[in-house]
BALOBA-1460 file (C-alpha; in Angstrom, 3 decimals):
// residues 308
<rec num="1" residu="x" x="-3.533" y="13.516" z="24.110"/>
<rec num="2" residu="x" x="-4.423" y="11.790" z="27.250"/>
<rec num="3" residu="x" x="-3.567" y="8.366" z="25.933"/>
<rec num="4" residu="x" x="-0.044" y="10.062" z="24.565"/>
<rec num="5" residu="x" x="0.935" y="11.376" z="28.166"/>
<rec num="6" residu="x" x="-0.269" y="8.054" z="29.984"/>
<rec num="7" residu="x" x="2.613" y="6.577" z="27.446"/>
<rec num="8" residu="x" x="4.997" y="8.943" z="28.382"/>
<rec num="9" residu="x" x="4.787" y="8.346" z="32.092"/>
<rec num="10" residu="x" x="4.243" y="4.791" z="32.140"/>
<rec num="11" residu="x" x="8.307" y="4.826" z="30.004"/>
<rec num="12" residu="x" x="9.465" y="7.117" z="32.653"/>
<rec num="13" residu="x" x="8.262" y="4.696" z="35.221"/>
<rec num="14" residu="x" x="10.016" y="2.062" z="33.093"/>
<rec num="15" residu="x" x="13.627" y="4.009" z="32.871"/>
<rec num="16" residu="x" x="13.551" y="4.559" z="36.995"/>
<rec num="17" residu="x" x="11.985" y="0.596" z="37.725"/>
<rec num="18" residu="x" x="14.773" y="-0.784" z="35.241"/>
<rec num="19" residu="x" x="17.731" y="1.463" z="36.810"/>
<rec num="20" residu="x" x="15.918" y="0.672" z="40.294"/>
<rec num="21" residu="x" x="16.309" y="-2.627" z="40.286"/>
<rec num="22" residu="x" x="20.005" y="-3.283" z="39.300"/>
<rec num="23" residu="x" x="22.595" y="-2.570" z="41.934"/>
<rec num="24" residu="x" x="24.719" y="0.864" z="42.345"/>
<rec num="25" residu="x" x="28.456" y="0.990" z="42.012"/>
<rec num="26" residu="x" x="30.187" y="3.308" z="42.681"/>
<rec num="27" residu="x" x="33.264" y="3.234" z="40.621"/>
<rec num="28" residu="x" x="36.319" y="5.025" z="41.384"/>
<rec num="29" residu="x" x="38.658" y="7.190" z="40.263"/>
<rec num="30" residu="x" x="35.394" y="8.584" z="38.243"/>
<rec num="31" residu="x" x="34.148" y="8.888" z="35.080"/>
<rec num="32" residu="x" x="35.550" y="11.573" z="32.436"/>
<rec num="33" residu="x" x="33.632" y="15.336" z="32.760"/>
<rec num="34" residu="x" x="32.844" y="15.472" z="29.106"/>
<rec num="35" residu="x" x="30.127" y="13.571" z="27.327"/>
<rec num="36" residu="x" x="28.605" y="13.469" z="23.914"/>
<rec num="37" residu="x" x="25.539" y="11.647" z="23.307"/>
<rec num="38" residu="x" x="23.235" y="10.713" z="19.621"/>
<rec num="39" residu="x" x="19.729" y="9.424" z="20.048"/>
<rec num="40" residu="x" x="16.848" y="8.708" z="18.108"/>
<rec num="41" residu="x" x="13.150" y="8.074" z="19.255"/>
<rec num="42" residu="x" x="9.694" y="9.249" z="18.579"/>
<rec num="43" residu="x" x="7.903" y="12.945" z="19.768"/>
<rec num="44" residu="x" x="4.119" y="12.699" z="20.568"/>
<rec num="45" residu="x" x="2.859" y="16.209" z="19.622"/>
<rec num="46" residu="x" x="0.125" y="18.219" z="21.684"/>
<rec num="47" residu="x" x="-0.498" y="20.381" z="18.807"/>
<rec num="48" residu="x" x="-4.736" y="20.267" z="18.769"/>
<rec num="49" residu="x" x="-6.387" y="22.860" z="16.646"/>
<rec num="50" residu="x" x="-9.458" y="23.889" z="15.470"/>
<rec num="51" residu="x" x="-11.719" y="26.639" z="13.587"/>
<rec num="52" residu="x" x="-14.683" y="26.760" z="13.217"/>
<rec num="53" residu="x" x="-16.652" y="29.130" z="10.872"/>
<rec num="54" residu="x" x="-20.570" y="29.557" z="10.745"/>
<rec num="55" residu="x" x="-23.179" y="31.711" z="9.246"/>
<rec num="56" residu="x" x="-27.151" y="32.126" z="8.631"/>
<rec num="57" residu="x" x="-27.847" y="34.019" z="5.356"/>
<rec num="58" residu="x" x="-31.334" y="34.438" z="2.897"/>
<rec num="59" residu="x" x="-31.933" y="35.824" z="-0.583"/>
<rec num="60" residu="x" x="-34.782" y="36.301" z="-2.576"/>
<rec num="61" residu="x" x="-36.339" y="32.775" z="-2.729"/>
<rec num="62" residu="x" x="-34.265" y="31.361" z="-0.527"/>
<rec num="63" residu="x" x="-35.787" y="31.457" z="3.101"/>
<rec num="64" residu="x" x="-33.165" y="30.399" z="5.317"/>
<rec num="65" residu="x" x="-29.180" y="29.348" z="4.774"/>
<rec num="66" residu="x" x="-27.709" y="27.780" z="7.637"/>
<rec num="67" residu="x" x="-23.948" y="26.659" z="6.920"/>
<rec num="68" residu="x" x="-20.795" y="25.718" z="8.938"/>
<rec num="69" residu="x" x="-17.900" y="24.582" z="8.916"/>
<rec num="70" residu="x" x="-15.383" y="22.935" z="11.491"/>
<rec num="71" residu="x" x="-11.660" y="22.310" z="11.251"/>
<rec num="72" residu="x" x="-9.750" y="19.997" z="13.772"/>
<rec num="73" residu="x" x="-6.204" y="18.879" z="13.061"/>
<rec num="74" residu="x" x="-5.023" y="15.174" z="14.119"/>
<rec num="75" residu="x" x="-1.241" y="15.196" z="15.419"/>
<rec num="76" residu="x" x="0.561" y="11.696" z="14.057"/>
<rec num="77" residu="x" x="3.540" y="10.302" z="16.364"/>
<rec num="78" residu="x" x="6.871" y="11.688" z="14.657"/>
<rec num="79" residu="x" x="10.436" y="11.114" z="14.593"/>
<rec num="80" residu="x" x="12.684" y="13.006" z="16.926"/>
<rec num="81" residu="x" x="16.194" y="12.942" z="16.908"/>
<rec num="82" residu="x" x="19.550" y="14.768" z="17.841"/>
<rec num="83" residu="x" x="22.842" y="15.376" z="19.819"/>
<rec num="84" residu="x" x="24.078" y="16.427" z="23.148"/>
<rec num="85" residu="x" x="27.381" y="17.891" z="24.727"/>
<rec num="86" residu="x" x="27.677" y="18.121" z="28.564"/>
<rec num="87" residu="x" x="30.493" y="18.915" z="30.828"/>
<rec num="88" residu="x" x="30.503" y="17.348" z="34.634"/>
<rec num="89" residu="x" x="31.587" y="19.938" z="37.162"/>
<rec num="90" residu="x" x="31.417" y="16.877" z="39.996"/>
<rec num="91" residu="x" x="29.998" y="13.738" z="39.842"/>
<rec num="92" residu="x" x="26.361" y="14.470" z="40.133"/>
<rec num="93" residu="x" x="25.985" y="17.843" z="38.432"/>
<rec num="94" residu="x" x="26.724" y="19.583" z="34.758"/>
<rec num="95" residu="x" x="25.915" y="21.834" z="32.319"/>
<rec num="96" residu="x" x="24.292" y="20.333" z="29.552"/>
<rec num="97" residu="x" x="23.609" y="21.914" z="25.441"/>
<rec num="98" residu="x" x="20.980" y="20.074" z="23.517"/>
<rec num="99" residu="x" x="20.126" y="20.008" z="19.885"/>
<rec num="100" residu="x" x="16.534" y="18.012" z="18.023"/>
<rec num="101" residu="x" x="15.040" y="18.080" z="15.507"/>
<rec num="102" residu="x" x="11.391" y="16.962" z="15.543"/>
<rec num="103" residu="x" x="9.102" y="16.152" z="12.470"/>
<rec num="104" residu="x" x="4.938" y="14.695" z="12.433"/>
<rec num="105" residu="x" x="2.654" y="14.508" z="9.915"/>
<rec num="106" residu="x" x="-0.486" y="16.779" z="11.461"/>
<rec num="107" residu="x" x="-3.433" y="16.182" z="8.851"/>
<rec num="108" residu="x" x="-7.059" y="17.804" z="9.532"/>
<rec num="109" residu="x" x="-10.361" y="17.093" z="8.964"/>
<rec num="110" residu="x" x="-13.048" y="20.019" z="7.689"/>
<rec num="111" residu="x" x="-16.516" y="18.947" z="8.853"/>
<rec num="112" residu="x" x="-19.114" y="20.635" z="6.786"/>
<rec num="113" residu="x" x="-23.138" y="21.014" z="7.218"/>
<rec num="114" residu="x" x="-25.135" y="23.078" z="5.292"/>
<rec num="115" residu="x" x="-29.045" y="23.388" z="5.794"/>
<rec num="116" residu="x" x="-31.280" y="25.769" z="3.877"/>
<rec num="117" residu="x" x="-35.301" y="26.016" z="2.812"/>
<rec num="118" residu="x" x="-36.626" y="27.554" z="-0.317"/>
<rec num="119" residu="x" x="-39.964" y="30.005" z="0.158"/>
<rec num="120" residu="x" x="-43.020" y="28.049" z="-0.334"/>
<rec num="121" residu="x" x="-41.605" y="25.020" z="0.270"/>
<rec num="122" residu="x" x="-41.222" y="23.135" z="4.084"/>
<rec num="123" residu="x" x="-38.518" y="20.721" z="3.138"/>
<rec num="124" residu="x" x="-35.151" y="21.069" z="5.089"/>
<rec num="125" residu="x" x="-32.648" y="20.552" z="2.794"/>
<rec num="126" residu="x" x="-29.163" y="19.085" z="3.731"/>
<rec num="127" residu="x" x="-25.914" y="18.501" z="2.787"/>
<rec num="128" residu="x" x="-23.045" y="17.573" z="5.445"/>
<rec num="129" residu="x" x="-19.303" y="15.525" z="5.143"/>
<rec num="130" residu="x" x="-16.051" y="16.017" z="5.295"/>
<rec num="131" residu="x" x="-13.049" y="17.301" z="3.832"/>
<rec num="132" residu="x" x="-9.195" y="16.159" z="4.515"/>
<rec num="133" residu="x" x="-6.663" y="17.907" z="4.208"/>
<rec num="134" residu="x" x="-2.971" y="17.893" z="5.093"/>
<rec num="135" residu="x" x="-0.370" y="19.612" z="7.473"/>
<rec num="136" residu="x" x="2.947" y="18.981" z="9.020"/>
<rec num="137" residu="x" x="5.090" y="20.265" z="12.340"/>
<rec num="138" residu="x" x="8.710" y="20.168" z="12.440"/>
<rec num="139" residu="x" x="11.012" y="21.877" z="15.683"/>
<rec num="140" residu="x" x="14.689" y="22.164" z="16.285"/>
<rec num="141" residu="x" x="14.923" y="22.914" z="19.580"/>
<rec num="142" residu="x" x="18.136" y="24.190" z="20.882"/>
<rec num="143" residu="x" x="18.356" y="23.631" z="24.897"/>
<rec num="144" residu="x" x="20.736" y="24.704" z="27.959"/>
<rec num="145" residu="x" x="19.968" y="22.518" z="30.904"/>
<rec num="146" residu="x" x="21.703" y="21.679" z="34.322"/>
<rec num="147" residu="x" x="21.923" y="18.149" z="34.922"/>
<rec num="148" residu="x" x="21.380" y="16.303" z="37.537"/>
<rec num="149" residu="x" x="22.904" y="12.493" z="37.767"/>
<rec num="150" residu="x" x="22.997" y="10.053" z="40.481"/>
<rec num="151" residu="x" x="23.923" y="6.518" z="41.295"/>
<rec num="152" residu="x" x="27.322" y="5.489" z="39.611"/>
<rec num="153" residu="x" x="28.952" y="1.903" z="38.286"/>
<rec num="154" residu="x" x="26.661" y="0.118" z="36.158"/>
<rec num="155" residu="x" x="23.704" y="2.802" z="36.065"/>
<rec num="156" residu="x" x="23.138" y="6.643" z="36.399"/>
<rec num="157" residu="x" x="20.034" y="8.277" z="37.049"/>
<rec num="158" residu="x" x="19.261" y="11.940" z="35.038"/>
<rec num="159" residu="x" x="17.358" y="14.335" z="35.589"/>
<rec num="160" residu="x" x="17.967" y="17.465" z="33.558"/>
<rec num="161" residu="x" x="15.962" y="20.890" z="33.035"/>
<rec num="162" residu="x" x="16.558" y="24.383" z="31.128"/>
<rec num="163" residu="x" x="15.743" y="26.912" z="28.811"/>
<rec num="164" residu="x" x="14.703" y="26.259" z="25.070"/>
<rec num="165" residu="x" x="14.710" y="28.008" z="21.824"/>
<rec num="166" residu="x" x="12.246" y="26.383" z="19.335"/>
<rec num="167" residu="x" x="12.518" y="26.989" z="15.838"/>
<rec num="168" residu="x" x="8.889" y="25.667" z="14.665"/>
<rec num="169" residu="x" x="7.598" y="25.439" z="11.253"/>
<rec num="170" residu="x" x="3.764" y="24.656" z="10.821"/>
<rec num="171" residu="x" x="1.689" y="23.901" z="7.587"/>
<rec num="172" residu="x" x="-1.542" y="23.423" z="6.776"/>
<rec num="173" residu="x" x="-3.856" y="23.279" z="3.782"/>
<rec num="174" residu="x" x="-7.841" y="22.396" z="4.259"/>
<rec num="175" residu="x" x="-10.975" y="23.881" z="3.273"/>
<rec num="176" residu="x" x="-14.019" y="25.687" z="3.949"/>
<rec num="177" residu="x" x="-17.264" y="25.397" z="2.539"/>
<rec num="178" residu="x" x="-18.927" y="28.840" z="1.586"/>
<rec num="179" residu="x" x="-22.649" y="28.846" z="0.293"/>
<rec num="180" residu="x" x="-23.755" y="30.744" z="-2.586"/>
<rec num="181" residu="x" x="-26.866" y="31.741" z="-4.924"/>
<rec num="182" residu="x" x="-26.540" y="32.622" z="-8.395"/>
<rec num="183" residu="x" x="-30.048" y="33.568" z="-10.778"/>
<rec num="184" residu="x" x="-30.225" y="32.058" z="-14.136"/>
<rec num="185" residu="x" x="-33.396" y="33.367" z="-16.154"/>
<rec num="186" residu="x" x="-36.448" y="32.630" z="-13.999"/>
<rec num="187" residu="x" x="-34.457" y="30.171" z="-11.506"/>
<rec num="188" residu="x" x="-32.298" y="30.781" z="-8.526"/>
<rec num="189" residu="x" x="-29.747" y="28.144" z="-7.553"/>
<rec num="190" residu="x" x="-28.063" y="27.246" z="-4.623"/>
<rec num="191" residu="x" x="-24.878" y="25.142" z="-3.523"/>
<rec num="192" residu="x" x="-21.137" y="25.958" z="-1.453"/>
<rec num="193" residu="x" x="-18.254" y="26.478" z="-2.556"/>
<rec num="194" residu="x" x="-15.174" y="24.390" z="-1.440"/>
<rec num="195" residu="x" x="-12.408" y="26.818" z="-0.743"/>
<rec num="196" residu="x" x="-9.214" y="26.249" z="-0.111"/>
<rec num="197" residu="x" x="-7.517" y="27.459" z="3.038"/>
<rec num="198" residu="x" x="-3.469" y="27.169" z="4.069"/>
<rec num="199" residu="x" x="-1.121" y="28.458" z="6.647"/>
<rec num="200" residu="x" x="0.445" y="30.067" z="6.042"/>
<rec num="201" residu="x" x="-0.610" y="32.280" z="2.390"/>
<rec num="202" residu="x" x="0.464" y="29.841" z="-0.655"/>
<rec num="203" residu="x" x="-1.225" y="29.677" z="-4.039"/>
<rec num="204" residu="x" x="-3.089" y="26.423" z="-5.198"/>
<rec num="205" residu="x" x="0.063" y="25.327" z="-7.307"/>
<rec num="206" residu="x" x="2.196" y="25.938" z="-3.997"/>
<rec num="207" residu="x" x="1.067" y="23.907" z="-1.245"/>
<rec num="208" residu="x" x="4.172" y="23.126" z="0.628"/>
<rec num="209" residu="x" x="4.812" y="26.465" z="2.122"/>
<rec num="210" residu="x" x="5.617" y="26.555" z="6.153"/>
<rec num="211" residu="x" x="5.052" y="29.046" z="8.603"/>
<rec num="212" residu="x" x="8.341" y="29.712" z="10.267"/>
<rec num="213" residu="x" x="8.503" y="30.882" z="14.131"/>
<rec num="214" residu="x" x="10.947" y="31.640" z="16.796"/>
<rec num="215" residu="x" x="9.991" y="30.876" z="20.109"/>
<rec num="216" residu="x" x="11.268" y="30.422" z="23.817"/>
<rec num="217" residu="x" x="10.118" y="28.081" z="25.903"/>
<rec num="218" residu="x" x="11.508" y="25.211" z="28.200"/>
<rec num="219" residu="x" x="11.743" y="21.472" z="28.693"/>
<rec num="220" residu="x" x="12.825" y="18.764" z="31.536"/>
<rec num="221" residu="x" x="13.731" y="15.331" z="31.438"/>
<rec num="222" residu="x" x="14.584" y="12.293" z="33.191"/>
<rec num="223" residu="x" x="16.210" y="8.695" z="32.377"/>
<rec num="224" residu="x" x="18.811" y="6.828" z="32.784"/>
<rec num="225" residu="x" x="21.992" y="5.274" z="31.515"/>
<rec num="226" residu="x" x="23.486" y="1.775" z="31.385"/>
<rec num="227" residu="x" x="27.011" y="1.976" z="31.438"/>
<rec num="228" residu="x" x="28.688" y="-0.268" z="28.966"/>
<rec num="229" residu="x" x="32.333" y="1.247" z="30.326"/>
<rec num="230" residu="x" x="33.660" y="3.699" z="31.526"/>
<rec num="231" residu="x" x="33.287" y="5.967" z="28.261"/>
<rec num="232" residu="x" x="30.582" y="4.836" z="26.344"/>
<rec num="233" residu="x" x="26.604" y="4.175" z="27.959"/>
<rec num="234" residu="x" x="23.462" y="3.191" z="26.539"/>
<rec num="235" residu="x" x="20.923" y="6.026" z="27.698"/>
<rec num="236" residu="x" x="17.315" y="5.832" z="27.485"/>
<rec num="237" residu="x" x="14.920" y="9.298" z="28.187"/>
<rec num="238" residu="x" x="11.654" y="10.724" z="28.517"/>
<rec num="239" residu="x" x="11.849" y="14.462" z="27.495"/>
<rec num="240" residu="x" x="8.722" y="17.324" z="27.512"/>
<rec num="241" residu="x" x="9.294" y="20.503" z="25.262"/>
<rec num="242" residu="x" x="7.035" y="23.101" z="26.686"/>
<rec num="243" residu="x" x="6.270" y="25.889" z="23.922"/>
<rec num="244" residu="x" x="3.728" y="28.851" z="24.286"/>
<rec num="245" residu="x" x="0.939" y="28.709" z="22.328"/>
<rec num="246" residu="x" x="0.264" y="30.651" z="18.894"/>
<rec num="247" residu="x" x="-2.260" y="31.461" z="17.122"/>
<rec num="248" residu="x" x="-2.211" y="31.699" z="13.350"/>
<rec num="249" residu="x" x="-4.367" y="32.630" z="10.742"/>
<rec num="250" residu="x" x="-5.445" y="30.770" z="7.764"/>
<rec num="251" residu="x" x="-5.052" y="32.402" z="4.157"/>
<rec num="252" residu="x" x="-8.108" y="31.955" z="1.399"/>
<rec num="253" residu="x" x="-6.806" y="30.625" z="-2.074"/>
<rec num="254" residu="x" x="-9.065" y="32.536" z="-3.824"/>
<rec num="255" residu="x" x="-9.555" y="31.950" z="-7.311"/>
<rec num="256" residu="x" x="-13.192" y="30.240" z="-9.230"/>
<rec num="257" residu="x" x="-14.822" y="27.191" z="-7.974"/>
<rec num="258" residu="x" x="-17.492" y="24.653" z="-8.927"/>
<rec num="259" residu="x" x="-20.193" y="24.075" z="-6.688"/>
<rec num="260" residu="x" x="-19.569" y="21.320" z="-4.337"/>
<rec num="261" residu="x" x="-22.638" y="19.701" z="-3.943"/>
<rec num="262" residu="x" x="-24.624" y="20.187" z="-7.433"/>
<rec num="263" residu="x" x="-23.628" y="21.012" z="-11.533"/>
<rec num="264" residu="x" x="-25.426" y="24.041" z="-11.697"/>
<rec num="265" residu="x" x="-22.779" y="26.599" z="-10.356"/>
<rec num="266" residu="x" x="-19.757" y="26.372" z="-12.814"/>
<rec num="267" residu="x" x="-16.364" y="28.758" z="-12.248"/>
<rec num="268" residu="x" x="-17.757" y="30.926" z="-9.546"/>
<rec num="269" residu="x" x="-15.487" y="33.412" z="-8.715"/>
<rec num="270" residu="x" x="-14.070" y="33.372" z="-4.414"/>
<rec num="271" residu="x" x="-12.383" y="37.060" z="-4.614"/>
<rec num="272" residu="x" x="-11.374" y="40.298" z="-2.375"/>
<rec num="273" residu="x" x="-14.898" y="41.094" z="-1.878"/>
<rec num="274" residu="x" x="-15.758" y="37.968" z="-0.624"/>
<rec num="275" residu="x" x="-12.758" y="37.773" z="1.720"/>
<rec num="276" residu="x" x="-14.044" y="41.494" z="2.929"/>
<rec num="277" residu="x" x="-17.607" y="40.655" z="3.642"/>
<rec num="278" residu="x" x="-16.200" y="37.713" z="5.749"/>
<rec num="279" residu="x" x="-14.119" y="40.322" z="8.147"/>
<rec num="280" residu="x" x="-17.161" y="42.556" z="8.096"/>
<rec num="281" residu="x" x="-19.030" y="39.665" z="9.471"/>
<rec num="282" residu="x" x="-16.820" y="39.273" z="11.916"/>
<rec num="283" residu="x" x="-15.903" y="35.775" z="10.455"/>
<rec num="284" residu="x" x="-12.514" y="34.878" z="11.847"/>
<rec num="285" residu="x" x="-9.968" y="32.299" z="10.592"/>
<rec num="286" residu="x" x="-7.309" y="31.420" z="13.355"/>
<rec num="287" residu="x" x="-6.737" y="28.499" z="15.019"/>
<rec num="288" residu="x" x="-4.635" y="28.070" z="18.278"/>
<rec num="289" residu="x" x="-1.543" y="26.214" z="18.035"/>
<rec num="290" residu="x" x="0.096" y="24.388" z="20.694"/>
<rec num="291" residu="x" x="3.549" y="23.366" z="19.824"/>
<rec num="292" residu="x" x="4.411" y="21.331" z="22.940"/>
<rec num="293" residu="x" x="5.602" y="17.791" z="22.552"/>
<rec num="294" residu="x" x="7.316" y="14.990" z="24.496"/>
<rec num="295" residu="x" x="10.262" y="12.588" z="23.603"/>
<rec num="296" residu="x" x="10.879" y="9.464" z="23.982"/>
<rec num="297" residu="x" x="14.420" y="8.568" z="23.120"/>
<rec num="298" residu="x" x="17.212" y="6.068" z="23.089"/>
<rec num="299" residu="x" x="20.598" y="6.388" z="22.067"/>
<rec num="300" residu="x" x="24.336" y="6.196" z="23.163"/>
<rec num="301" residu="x" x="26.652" y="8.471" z="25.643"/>
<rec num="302" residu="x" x="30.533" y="9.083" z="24.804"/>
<rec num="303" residu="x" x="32.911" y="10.172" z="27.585"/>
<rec num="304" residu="x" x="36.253" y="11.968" z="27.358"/>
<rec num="305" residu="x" x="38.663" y="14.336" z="29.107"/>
<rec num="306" residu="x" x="40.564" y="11.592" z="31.494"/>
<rec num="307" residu="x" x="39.189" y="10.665" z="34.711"/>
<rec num="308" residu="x" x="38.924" y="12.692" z="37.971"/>
């Protein structure tokens, strides 16, 4: 995240160097008070979750079962794109509505170690890896912001903040590995079963569900524009979407499984009572999402309404 926030700033520094640099005119009579702008650009999310699920079990010949499991998503760069209207009540301030729509792949990785030791027998036994799985964020955040512009002629400087509404939708599907023991005439086995896990509750045929939210939050921004004329501009902006954070549960897929390490364990069934003795336990599956992002966008301003 730190790398995706030094980006961010170092194009804001860009937008106020470039308009810095070229000289102000101010252009009378004035520009028109309406203005419609389409732009396109990439969002860097800030969505960075994790579970994390452990537990030390024995049975019978089995001395000691140590197993864990850690989830951690991985937020891609995504598209971001959408539309603006703003009115101008003077030359340097308006009312602005905002529309975007935001979309980035967010796949995760489940990190898995299991260590156990049979009675009688001193050897440590291990099996550890990973597991990747998939996930997605898409927002359409719908703003109302007062804007701020300054300079005039061939450049404009914008600063503009306000209130959001997000519409968010967040999906994952991943896995956890849960160890198990089964007795088959005079020998006890072991191995884990790799069970599938998605937010929000699915089925394993249905894996493209989403896990819709309403949310308020804010943002703020700041660029600037290079007029072409009088009624069209060339506007270039950094943007951060501030949304509180969630936290959401992961469903089990429960069905049978094969073991995931060895061929001994065939159709074991992950049921109810399984998904009970994990809440007795105290076991919980949530993870913390944080649907923040910035913007980086470019796109192109329309003015109408006559001049002042």
């Amino acid at each position: 995240m730190k790398k995706q926030v030094i980006i961010a700033l170092a194009f804001s520094l860009g937008l106020s160097g470039a308009a810095a640099a070229q000289p102000i005119l101010r252009d009378a009579p004035g520009k028109p008070p309406f203005e419609f702008g389409l732009f396109g650009g990439l969002s860097l999310s800030q969505i960075k979750g994790a579970t994390n699920y452990q537990d030390q079990w024995n049975y019978n010949s089995l001395r000691s079962v140590s197993e864990q499991t850690a989830i951690a998503t991985n937020a891609k760069t995504g598209f971001a794109g959408g539309g603006s209207v703003a009115y101008y009540f003077s030359s340097n301030f308006g009312l602005q509505a905002l529309f975007s729509y935001v979309k980035a792949d967010i796949p995760n990785t489940a990190v898995y170690n299991f260590g156990w030791t049979w009675a009688g027998d001193t050897t440590l036994y291990k099996q550890t890896g990973n597991w990747p799985g998939t996930g997605s964020f898409s927002s359409m955040p719908f703003s109302l912001n007062v804007v701020g512009k300054f300079g005039g002629g061939a450049f404009d400087v914008l600063f503009s903040a306000g209130a959001t509404l997000f519409m968010n939708t967040f999906e994952q599907n991943s896995f956890f590995g849960y160890g198990i023991t089964t007795i088959q005439g005079d020998h006890q086995y072991f191995d884990a079963l790799k069970v599938g896990l998605q937010i929000p509750r699915g089925s394993v045929k249905r894996d493209a569900l989403h896990l819709r939210t309403l949310e308020i939050g804010a943002n703020f921004g700041a660029g600037f524009t290079y007029n072409i004329s009088d009624i069209i501009g060339i506007r270039a902006e950094a943007r951060y979407y501030f949304c509180p954070e969630q936290v959401v549960s992961w469903n089990f897929l429960l069905g049978s499984y094969d073991g995931a390490f060895f061929s001994d364990i065939k159709n074991e069934p992950f049921s109810d009572a399984d998904v009970e003795l994990l809440q007795d336990l105290g076991k919980k599956f949530e993870m913390t999402v944080n649907p923040s992002f910035i913007q980086l966008s470019l796109g192109l301003v329309f003015r109408f309404g006559g001049h002042r």
